[in-house]
C-alpha positions as CSV (number, residue, x, y, z in Angstrom):
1,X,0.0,0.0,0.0
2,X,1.6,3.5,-1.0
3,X,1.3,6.0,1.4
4,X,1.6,9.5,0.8
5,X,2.7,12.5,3.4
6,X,0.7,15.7,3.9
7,X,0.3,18.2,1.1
8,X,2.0,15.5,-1.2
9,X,0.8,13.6,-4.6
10,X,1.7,11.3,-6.5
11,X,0.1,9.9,-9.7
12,X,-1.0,6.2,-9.8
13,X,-1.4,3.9,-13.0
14,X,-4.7,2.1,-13.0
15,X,-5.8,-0.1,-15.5
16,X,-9.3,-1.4,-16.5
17,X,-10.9,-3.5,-13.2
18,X,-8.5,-2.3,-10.7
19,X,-10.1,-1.0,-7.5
20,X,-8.2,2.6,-5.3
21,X,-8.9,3.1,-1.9
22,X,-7.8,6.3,-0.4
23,X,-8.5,6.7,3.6
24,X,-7.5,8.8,6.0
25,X,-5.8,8.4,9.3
26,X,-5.5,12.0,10.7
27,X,-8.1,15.3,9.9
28,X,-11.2,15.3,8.0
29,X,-10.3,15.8,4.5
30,X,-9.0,12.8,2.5
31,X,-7.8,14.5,-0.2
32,X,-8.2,15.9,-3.7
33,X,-8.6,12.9,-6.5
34,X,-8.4,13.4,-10.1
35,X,-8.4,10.6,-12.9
36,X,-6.8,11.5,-16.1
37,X,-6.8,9.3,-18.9
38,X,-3.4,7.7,-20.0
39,X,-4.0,8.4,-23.6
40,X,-5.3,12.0,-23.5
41,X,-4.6,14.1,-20.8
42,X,-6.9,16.6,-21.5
43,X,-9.6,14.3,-20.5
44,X,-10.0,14.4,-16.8
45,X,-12.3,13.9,-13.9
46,X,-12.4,14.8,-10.3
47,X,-14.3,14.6,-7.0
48,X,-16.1,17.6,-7.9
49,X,-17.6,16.7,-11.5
50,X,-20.1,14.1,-10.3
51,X,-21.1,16.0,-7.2
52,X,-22.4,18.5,-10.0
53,X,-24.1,16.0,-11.8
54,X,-25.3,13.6,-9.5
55,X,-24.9,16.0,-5.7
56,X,-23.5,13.1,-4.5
57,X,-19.3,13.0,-4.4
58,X,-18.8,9.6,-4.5
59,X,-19.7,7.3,-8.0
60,X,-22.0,4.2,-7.7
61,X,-22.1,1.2,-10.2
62,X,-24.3,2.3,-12.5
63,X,-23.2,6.1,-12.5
64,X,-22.3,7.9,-16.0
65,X,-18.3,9.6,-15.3
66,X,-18.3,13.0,-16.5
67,X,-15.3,14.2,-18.0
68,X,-14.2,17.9,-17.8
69,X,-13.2,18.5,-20.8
């Protein structure tokens, strides 16, 4: 399991069927998750995209992924 320090990042490779879990140990906020696609960056999501189109900020089987481009 990676784990990352305070105000840090680090950029993940996942391919199709692989699950991410991101938790928390200290604070409230988790952090601030975006998904790029490996073949065209300029195709992007983040936490705040389906929270917009569905008001809920996590996605459920099911659940259409907006992109923001």
């Amino acid at each position: 399991m990676a784990e990352l320090a305070a105000r840090g990042g680090a950029a993940i490779r996942l391919t199709a069927g692989d699950d991410l879990l991101v938790t928390t140990t200290h604070g409230q906020q988790v952090v601030d998750t975006w998904a790029l696609s490996a073949t065209d960056v300029a195709r992007f999501v983040s936490a705040p995209h389906p929270w917009r189109h569905t008001g809920r900020l996590t996605v459920r089987a099911g659940d259409d992924v907006v992109s923001g481009s």
